[in-house]
Backbone as JSON Lines, residues from 0, in Angstrom:
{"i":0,"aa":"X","n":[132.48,192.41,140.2],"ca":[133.77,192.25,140.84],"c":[134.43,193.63,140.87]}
{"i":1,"aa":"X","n":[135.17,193.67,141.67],"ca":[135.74,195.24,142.38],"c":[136.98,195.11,141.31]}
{"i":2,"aa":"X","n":[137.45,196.3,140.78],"ca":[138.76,196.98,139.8],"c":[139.57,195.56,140.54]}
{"i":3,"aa":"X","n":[140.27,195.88,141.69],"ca":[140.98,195.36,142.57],"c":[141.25,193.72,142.25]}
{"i":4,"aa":"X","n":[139.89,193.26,142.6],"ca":[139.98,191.83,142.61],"c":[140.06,191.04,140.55]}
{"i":5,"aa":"X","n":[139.44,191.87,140.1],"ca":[139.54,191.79,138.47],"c":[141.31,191.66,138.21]}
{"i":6,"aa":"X","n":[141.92,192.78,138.85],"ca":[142.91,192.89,138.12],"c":[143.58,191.45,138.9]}
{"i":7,"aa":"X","n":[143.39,191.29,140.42],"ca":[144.4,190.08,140.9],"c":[143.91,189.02,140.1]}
{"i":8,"aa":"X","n":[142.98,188.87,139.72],"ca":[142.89,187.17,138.73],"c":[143.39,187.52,137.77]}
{"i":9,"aa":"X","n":[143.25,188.54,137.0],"ca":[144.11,188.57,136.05],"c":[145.25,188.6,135.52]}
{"i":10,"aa":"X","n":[145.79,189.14,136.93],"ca":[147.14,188.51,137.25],"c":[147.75,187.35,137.41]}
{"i":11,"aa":"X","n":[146.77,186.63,137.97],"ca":[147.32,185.23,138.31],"c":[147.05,184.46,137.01]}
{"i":12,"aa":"X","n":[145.62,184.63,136.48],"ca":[145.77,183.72,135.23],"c":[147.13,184.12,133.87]}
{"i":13,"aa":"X","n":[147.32,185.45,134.07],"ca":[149.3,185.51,133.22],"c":[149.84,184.96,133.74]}
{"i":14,"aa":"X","n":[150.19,184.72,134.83],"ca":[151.09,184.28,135.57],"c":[151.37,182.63,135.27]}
{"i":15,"aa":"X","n":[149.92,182.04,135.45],"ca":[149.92,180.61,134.86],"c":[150.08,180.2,133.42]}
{"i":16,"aa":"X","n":[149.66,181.39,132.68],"ca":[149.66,180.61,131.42],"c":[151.17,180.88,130.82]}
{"i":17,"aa":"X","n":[152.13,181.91,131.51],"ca":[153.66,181.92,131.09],"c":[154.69,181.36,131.98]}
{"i":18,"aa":"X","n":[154.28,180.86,132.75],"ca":[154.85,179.85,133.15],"c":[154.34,178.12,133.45]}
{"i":19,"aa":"X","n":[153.13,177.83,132.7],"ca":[152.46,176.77,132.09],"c":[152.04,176.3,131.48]}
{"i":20,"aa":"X","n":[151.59,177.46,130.19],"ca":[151.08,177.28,129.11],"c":[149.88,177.25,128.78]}
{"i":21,"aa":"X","n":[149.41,176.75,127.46],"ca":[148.19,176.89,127.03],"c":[147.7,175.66,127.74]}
{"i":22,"aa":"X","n":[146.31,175.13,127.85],"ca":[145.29,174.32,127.97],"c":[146.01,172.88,127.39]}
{"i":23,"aa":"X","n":[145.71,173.25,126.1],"ca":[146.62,171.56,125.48],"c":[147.72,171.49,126.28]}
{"i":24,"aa":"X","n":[148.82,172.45,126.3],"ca":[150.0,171.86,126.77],"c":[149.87,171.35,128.38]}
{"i":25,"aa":"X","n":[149.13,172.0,129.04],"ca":[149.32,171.38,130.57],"c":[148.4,170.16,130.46]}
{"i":26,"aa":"X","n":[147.53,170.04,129.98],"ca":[146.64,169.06,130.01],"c":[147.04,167.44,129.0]}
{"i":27,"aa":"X","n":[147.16,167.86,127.97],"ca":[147.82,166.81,127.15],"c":[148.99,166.75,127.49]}
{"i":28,"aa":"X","n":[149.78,167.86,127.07],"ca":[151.03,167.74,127.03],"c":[151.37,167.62,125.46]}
{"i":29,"aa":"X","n":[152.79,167.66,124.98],"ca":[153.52,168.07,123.54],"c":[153.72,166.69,123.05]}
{"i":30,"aa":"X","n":[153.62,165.57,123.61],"ca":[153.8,164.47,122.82],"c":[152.68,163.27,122.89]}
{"i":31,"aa":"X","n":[152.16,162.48,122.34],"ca":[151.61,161.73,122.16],"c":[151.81,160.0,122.16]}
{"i":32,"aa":"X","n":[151.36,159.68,122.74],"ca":[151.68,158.11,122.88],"c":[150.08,157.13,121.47]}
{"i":33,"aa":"X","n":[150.67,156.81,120.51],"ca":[150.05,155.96,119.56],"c":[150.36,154.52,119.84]}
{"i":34,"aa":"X","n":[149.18,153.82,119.94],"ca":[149.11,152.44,120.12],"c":[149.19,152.14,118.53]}
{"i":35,"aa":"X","n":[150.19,151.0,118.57],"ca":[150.41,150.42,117.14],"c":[150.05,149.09,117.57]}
{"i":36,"aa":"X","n":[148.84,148.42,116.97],"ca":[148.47,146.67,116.7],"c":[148.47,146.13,115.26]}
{"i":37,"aa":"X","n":[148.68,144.94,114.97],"ca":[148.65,144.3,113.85],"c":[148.38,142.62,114.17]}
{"i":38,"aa":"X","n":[147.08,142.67,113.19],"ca":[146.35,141.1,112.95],"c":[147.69,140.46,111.78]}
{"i":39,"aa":"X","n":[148.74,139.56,112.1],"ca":[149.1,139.16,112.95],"c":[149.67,139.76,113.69]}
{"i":40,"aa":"X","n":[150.04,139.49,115.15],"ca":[150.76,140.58,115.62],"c":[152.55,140.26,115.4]}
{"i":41,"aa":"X","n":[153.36,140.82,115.97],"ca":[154.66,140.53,115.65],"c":[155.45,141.54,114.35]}
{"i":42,"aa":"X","n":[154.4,142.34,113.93],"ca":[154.99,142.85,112.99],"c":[156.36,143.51,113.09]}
{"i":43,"aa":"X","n":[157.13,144.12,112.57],"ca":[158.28,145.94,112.7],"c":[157.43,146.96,112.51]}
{"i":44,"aa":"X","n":[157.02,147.5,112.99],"ca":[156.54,148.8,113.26],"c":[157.44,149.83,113.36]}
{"i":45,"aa":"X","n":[157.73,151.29,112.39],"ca":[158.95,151.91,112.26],"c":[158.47,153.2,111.91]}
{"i":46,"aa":"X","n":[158.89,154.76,112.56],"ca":[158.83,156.05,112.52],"c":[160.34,156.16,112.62]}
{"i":47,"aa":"X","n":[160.5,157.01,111.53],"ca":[161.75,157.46,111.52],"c":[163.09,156.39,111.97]}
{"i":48,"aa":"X","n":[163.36,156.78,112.91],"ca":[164.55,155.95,113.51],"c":[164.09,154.79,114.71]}
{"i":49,"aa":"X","n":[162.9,155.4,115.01],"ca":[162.25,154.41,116.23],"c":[161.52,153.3,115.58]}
{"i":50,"aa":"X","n":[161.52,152.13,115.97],"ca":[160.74,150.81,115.81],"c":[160.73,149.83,116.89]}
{"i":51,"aa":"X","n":[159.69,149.09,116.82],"ca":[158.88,148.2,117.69],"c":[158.42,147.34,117.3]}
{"i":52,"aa":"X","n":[157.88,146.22,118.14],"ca":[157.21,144.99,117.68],"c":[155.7,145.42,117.76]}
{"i":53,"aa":"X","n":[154.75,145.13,117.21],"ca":[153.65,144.97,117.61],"c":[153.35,143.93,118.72]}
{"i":54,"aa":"X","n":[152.11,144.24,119.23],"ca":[151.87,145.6,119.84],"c":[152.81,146.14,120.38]}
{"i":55,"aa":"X","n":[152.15,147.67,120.3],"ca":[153.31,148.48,121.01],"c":[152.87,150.2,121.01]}
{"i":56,"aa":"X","n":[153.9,150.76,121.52],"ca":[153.48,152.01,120.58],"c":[154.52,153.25,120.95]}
{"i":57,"aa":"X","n":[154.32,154.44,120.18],"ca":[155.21,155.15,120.13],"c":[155.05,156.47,120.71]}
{"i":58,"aa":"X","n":[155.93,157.43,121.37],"ca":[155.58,158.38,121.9],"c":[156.14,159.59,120.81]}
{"i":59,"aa":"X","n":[155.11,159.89,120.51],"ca":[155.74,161.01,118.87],"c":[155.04,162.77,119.61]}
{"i":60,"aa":"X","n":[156.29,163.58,118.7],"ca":[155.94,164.92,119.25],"c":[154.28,165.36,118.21]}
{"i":61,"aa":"X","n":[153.44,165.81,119.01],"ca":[152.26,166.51,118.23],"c":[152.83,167.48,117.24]}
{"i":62,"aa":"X","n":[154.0,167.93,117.0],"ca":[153.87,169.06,116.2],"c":[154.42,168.86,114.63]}
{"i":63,"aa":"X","n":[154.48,167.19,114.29],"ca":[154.6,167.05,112.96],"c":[153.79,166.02,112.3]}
{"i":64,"aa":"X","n":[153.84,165.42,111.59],"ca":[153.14,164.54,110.71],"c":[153.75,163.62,110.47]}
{"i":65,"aa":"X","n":[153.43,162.34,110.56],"ca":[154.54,160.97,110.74],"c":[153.7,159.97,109.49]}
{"i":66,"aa":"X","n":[154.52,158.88,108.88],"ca":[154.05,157.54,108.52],"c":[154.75,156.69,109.08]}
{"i":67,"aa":"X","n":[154.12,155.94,109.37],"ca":[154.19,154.57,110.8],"c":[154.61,153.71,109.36]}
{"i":68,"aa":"X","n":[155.32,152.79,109.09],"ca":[156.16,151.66,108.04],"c":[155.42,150.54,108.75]}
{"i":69,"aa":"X","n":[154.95,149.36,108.89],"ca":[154.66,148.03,108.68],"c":[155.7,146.94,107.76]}
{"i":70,"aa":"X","n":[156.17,145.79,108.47],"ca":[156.29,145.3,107.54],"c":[156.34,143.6,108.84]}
{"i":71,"aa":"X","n":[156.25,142.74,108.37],"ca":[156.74,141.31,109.02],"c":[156.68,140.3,107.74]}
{"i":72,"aa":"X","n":[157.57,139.25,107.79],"ca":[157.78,138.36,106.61],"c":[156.73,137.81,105.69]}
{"i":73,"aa":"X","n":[156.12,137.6,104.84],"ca":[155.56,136.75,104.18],"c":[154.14,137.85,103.97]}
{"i":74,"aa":"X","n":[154.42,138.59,104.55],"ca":[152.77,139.79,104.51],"c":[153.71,140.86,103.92]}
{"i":75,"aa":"X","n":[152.37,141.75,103.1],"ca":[152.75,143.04,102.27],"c":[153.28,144.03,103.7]}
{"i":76,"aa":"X","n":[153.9,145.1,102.54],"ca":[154.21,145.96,104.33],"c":[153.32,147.02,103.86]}
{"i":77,"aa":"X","n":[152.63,148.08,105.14],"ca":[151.77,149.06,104.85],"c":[152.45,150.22,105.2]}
{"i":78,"aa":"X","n":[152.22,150.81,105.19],"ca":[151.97,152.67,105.73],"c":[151.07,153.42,106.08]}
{"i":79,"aa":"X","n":[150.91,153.8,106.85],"ca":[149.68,154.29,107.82],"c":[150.04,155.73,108.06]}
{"i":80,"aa":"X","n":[149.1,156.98,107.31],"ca":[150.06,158.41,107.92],"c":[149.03,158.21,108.83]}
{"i":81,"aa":"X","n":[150.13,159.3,109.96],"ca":[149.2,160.17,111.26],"c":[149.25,161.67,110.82]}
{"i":82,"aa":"X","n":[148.44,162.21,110.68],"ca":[147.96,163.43,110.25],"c":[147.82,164.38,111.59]}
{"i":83,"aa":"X","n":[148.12,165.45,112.08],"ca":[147.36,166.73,113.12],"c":[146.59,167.18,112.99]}
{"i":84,"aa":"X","n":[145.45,166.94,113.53],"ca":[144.4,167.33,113.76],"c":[144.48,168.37,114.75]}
{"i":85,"aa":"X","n":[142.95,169.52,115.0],"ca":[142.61,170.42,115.88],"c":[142.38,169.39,117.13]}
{"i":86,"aa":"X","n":[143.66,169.65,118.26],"ca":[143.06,169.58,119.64],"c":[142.05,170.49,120.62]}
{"i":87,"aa":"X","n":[140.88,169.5,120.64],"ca":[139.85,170.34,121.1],"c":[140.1,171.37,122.68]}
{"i":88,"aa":"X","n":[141.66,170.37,123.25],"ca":[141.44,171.21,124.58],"c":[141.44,172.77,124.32]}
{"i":89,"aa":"X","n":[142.51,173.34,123.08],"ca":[142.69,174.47,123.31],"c":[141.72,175.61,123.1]}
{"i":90,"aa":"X","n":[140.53,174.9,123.19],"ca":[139.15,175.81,123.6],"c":[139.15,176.16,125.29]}
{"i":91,"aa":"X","n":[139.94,175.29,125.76],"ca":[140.04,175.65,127.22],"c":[140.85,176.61,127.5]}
{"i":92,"aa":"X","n":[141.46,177.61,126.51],"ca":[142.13,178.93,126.94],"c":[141.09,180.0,126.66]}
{"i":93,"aa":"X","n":[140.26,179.95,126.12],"ca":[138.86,180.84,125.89],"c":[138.41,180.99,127.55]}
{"i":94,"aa":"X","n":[138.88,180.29,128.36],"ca":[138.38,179.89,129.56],"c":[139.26,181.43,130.82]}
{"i":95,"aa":"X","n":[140.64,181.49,129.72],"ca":[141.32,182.45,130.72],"c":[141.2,184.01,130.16]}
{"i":96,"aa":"X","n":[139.99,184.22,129.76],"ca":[139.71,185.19,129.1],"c":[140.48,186.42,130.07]}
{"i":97,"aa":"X","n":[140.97,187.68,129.56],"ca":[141.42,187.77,128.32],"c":[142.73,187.84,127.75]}
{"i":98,"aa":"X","n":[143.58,187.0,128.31],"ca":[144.71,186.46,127.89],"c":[144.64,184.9,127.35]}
{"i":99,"aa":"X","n":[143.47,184.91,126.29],"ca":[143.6,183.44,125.99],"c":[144.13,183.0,124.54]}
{"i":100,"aa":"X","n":[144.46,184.34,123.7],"ca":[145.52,184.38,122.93],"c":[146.44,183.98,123.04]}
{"i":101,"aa":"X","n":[147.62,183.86,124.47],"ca":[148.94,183.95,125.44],"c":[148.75,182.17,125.15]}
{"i":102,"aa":"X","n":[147.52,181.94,126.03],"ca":[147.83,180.27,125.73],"c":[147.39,179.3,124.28]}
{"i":103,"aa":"X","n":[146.68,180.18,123.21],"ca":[146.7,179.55,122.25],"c":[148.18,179.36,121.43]}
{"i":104,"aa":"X","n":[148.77,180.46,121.35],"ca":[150.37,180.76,121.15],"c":[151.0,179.88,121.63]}
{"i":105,"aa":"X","n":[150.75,179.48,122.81],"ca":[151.95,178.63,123.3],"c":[151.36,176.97,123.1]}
{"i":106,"aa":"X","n":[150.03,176.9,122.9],"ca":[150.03,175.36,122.37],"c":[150.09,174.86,121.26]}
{"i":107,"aa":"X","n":[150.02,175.91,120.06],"ca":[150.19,175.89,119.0],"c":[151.8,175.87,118.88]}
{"i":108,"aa":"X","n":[152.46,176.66,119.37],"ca":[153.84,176.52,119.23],"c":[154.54,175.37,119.8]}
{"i":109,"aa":"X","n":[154.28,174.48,120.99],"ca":[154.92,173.45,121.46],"c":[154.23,172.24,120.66]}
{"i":110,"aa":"X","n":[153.25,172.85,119.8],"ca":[152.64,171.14,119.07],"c":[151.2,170.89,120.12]}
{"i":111,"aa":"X","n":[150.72,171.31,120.83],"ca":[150.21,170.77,121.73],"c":[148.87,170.93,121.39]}
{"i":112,"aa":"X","n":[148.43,171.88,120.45],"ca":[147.13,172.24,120.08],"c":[146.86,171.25,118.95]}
{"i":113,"aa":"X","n":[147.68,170.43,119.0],"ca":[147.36,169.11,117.81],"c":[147.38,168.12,118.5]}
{"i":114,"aa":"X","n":[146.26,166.99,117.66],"ca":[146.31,165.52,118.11],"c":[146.64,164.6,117.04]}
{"i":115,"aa":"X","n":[147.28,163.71,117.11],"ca":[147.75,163.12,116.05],"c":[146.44,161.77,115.75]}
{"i":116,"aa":"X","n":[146.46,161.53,114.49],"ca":[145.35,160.6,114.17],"c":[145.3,160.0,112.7]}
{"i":117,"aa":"X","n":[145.17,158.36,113.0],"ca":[144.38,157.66,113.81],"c":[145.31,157.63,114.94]}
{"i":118,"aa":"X","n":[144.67,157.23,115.96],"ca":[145.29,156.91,117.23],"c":[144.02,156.18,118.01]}
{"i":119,"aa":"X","n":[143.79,154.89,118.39],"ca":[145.24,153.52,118.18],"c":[145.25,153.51,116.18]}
{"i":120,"aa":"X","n":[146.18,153.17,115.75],"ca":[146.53,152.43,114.23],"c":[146.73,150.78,114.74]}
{"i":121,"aa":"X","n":[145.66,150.39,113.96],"ca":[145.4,149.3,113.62],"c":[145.22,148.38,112.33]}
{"i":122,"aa":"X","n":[146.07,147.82,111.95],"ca":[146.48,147.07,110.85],"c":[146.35,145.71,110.65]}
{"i":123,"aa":"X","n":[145.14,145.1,109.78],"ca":[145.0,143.92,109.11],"c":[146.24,143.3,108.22]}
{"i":124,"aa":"X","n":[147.07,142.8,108.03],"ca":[148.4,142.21,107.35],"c":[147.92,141.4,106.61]}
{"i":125,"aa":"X","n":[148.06,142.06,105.13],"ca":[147.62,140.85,103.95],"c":[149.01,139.55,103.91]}
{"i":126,"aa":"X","n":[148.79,138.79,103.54],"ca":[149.82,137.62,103.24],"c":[149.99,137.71,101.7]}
{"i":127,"aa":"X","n":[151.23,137.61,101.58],"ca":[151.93,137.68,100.39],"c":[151.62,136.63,99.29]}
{"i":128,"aa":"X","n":[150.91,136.92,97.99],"ca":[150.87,136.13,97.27],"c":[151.9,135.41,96.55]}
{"i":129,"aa":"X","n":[152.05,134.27,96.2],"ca":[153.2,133.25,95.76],"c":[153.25,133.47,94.31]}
């Protein structure tokens, strides 16, 4: 490839990744949607301030670490953490070589280079002994 044409892609791929971001972030995106089920279903399902019935689920930011609360009458209540894990997309900034530092930075910083897990959480509900 000619000086010329090297430098215009290389231009354009800065161009995208600071005003789009890393790989995770355009592709995933910074938040996560977790399916919450429970055998029975009907449970409270509760992060922080947000709660739901089972099924259901919650749209949580990738960039922290949550425990999902359980509880419905007559059954024990559980806790389930979601942990961050390595999101594999952000191997896809290796892709905008050699500004692929620019987009690891920025998916790591919006949360986006994480996946939260388990994802679905799925919960067996013991019944309360008498």
């Amino acid at each position: 490839m000619r000086r010329e044409g090297y430098v215009a892609v290389t231009a354009a791929m800065f161009a995208a990744l600071i005003t789009g971001g890393g790989c995770s972030t355009l592709v995933c995106g910074t938040s996560q949607k977790v399916q919450v089920t429970t055998s029975p279903p009907g449970a409270k399902a509760r992060v922080g301030l947000d709660t739901l019935t089972t099924p259901g689920e919650f749209s949580l930011s990738r960039k922290n670490d949550y425990t999902i609360e359980i509880s419905k009458p007559g059954y024990e209540a559980e806790r389930v953490h979601l942990n961050r894990e390595w999101n594999h997309m952000v191997w896809g900034n290796i892709l905008l070589l050699p500004l692929a530092y620019i987009g690891l930075v920025i998916d790591f910083n919006t949360g986006a280079g994480n996946s939260l897990s388990p994802d679905p959480v799925n919960v067996a509900l013991t019944a309360k002994s008498e």
